[in-house]
C-alpha positions in Angstrom: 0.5 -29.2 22.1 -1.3 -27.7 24.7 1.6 -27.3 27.0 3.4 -25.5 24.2 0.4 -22.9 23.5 -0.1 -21.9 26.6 3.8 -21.8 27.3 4.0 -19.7 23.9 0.6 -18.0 25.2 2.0 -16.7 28.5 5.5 -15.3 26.8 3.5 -13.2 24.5 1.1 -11.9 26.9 3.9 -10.7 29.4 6.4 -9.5 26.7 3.4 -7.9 25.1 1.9 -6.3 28.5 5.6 -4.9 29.0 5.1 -3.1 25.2 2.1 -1.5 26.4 3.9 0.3 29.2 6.6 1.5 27.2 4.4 3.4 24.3 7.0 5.2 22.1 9.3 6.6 25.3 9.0 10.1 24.0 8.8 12.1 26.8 5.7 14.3 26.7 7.6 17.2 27.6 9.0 17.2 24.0 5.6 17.1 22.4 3.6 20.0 20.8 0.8 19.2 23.3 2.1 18.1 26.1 -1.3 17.6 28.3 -3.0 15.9 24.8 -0.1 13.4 24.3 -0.2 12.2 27.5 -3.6 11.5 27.8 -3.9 10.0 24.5 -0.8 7.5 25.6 -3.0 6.9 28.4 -5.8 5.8 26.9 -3.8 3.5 24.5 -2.2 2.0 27.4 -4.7 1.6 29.3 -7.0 -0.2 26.5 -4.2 -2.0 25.4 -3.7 -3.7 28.4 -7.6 -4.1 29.0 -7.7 -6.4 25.4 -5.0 -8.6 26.1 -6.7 -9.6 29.4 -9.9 -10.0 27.9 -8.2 -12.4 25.2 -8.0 -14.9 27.9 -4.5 -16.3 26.7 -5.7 -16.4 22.8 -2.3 -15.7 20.9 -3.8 -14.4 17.5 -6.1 -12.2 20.1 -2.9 -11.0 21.7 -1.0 -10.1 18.7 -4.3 -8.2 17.1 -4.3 -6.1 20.3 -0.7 -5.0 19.5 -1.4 -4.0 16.3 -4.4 -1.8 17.0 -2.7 -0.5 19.9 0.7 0.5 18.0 -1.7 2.0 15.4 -3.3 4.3 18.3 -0.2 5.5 19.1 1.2 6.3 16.2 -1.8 8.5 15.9 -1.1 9.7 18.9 2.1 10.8 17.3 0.2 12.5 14.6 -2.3 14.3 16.9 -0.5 16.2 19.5 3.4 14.8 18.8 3.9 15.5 15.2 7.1 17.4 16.0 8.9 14.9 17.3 7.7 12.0 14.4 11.2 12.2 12.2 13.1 11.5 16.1 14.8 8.5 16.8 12.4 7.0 18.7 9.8 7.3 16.7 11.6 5.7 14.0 12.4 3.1 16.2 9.0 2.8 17.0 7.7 2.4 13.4 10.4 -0.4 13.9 8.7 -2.3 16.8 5.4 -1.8 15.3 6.3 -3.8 12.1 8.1 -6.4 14.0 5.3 -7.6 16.6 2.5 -6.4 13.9 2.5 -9.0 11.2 -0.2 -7.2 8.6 1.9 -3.9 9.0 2.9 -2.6 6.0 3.5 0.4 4.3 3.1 3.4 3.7 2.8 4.5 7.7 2.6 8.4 8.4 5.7 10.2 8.6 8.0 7.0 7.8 10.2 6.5 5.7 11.0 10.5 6.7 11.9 12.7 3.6 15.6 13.1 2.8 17.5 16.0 4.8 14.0 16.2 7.5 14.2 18.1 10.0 14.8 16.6 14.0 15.7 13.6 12.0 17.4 10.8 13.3 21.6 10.3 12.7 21.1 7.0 11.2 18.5 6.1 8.9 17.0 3.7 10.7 13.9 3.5 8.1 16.3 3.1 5.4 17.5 -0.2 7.1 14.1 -1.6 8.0 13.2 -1.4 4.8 16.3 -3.5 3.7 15.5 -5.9 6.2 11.9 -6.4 5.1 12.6 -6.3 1.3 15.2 -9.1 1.2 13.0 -10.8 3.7 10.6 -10.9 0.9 13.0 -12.0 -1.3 14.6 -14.7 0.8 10.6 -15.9 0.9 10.7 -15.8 -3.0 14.0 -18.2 -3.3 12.9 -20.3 -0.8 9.4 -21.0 -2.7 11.4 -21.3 -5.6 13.0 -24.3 -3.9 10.0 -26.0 -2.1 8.7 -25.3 -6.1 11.6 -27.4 -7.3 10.9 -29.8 -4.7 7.0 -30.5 -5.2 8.4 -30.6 -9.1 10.6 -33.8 -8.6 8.6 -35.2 -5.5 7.5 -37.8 -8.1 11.3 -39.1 -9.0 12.4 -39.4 -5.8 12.5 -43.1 -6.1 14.9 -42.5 -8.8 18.4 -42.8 -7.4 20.0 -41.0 -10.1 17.9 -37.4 -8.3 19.8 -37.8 -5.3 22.0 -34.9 -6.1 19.1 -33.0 -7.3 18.0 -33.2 -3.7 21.5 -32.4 -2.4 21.4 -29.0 -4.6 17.9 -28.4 -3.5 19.0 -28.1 0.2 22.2 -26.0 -0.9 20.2 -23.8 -2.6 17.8 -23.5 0.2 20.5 -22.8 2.7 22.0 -20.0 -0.4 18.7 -17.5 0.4 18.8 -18.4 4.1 22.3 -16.8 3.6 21.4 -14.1 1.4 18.5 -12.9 3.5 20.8 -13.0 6.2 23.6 -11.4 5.0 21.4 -8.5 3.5 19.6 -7.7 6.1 22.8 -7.8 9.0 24.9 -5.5 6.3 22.3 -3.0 5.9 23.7 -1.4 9.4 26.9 -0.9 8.4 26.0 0.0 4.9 23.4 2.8 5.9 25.1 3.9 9.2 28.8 3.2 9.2 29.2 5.4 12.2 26.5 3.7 14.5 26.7 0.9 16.9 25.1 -1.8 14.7 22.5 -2.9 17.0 21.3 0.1 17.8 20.8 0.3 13.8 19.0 -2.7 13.7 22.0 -5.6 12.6 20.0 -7.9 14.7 16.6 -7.7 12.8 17.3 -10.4 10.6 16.7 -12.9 13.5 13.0 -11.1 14.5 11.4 -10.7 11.2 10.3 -13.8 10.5 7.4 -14.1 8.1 4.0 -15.2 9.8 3.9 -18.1 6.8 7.0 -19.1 7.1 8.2 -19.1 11.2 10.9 -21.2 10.9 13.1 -19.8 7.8 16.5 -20.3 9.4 16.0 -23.0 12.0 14.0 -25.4 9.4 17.2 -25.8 7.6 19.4 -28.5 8.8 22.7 -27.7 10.8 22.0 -23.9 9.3 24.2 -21.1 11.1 24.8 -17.8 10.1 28.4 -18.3 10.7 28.5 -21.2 8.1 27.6 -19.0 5.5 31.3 -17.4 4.9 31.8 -20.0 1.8 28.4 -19.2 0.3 28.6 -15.6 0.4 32.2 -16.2 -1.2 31.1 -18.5 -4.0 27.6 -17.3 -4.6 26.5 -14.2 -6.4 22.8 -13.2 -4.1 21.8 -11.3 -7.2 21.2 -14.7 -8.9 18.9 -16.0 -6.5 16.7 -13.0 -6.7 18.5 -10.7 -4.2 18.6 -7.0 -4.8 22.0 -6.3 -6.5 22.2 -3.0 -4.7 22.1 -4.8 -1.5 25.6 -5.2 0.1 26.5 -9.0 1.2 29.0 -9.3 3.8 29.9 -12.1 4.9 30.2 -13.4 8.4 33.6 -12.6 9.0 34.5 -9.6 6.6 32.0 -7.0 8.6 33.5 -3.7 8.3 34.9 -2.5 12.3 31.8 -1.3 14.0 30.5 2.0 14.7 30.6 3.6 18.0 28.1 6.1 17.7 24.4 6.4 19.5 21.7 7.7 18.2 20.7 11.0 18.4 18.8 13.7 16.5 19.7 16.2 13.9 18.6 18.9 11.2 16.5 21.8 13.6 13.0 21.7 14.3 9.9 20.7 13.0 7.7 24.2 13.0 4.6 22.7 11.8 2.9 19.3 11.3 4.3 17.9 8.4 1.0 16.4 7.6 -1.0 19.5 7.8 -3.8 20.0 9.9 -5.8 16.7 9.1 -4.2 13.1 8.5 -5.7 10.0 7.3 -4.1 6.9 7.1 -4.9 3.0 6.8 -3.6 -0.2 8.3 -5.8 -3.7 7.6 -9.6 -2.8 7.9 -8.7 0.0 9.5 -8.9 4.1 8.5 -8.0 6.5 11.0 -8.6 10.6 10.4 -6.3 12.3 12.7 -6.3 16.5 13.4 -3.5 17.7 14.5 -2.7 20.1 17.5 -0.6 22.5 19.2 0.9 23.9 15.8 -0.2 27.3 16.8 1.4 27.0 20.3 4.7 25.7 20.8 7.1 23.9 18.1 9.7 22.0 20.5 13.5 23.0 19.9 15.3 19.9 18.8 17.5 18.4 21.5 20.8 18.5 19.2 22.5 16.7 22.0 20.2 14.4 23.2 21.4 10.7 22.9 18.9 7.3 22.6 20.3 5.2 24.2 19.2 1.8 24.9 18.6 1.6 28.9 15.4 1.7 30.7 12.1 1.8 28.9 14.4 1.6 25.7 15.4 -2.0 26.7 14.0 -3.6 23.5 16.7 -2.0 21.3 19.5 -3.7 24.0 23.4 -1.6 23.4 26.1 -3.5 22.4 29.6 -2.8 21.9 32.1 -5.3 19.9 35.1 -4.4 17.9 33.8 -5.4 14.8 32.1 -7.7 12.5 28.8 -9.3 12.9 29.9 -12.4 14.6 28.7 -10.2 18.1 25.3 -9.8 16.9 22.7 -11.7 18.7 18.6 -11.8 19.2 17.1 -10.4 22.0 14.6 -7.7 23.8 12.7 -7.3 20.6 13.7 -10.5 19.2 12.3 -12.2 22.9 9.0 -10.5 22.6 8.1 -10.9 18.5 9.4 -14.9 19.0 6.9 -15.0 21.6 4.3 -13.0 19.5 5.1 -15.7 16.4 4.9 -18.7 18.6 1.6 -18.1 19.4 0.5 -16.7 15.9 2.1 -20.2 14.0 0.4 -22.8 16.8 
């Protein structure tokens, strides 16, 4: 066990110590106040990196440093960035932060961003998230519906005639693992058809594992995504609690992927769209932010400006198939939050 911690220990502390160079990779230059912005990333990273050596290889210290530290930035965002907070990478920040950040929740300044925003992202990348985390709650619900059913007929389970009642049990169980699944993957093709999927999130489903729960796919015997083409067929989601709005493709019947990077849209944002003064809370935490620069500069949106996935942008790797889901894998993201769970569930 020991072995394992401090295995688990060390992978979260580098892939963690690697997040706290990369802040939100906006470039300053972009920002409403550029010399405030980069100073405040400064001092994020900078105390960010001072915490996790001072946790002295504790996991749950680790992954409380993330959170605070992704918290700082984002009011970094809000202090001396705020025109930028509808972009792409913010967005895809926002996305990070609830992945490695497990009491993250909602609402979080400037995200979702309103419909038709300004400097806005080409694909909704708040809209999937938010798929991904609500029919992760829901695969949670059917799967305690099952364990339910299971701590219900623990005491016949010397009764041979509830063999098949075990049999269904474990069917059903693999049904949500399916479901989740299958919701969470389609949401990339279903919200940005035009986008390469990974770059919209299709491999989220793997990373956002609930801190009660770590091993919701893996605990399931012989479970693979790609098993779940006859379940998706034969099963209607809906009935196990899924959203019926959600779309539930199956493993191979993935729409042809999109090509398209991200990039940013709608004109420029003139004025904080918080106003002056923001205040916001996270845990135990309330933060007042002011805002500046407003009466200096608003940055032009760059129209042409393309987020791609190289460099500092690693996390959220590029990867081009011809179509369906059977190309998406975990990893960069998915590396650092396994690590960041590993620790958290030993």
């Amino acid at each position: 066990m020991l072995s394992k911690f401090l295995l688990a220990s060390a992978a979260t502390v580098v892939a963690l110590s690697g997040l706290a160079t990369a802040q939100t990779n906006i470039t300053e230059k972009d920002c409403a106040s550029t010399s405030q912005y980069s100073k405040c990333n400064r001092d994020v990273a900078d105390k960010w990196s001072s915490c996790i050596r001072g946790c002295n290889g504790n996991g749950n210290c680790v992954v409380d440093c993330g959170c605070d530290s992704h918290q700082q930035y984002i009011n970094c965002m809000a202090e001396s960035c705020w025109n930028q907070v509808y972009s792409c990478k913010y967005q895809l920040f926002v996305q990070q932060y609830f992945a490695v950040c497990p009491s993250a929740k909602e609402p979080i300044p400037f995200w979702p961003p309103p419909d038709n925003a300004p400097n806005r992202c080409s694909c909704d990348l708040a809209k999937v998230t938010q798929t991904t985390l609500s029919s992760r709650n829901q695969q949670i619900k059917c799967m305690r519906d099952v364990t339910d059913k299971i701590s219900g007929d623990i005491g016949n389970i010397p009764d041979l005639s509830n063999l098949n009642n075990g049999l269904d049990i474990a069917n059903r169980a693999s049904d949500c693992a399916c479901c989740g699944a299958s919701a969470s993957i389609s949401a990339s093709w279903d919200v940005c058809p035009h986008t390469e999927p990974t770059l919209a999130g299709a491999d989220m489903w793997g990373v956002f594992f609930p801190s009660d729960l770590p091993n919701l796919y893996t605990s399931l015997p012989n479970w693979a995504w790609s098993s779940c083409d006859s379940t998706l067929e034969d099963k209607k989601c809906k009935d196990l609690g899924f959203t019926d709005t959600d779309k539930f493709y199956k493993p191979g019947d993935f729409p042809k992927n999109g090509t398209s990077t991200l990039y940013e849209v709608g004109g420029t944002v003139t004025a904080p769209p918080s106003g002056t003064v923001l205040t916001w809370s996270q845990a135990s935490s309330t933060y007042t932010v002011t805002a500046t620069g407003y009466d200096r500069k608003a940055v032009a949106s760059q129209s042409e400006y393309r987020a791609t996935a190289t460099g500092t942008d690693e996390a959220f790797a590029t990867q081009t198939a011809d179509s369906g889901a059977g190309a998406v894998r975990n990893g960069g993201l998915g590396a650092v939050v396994a690590g960041v769970f590993a620790v958290v569930m030993l």
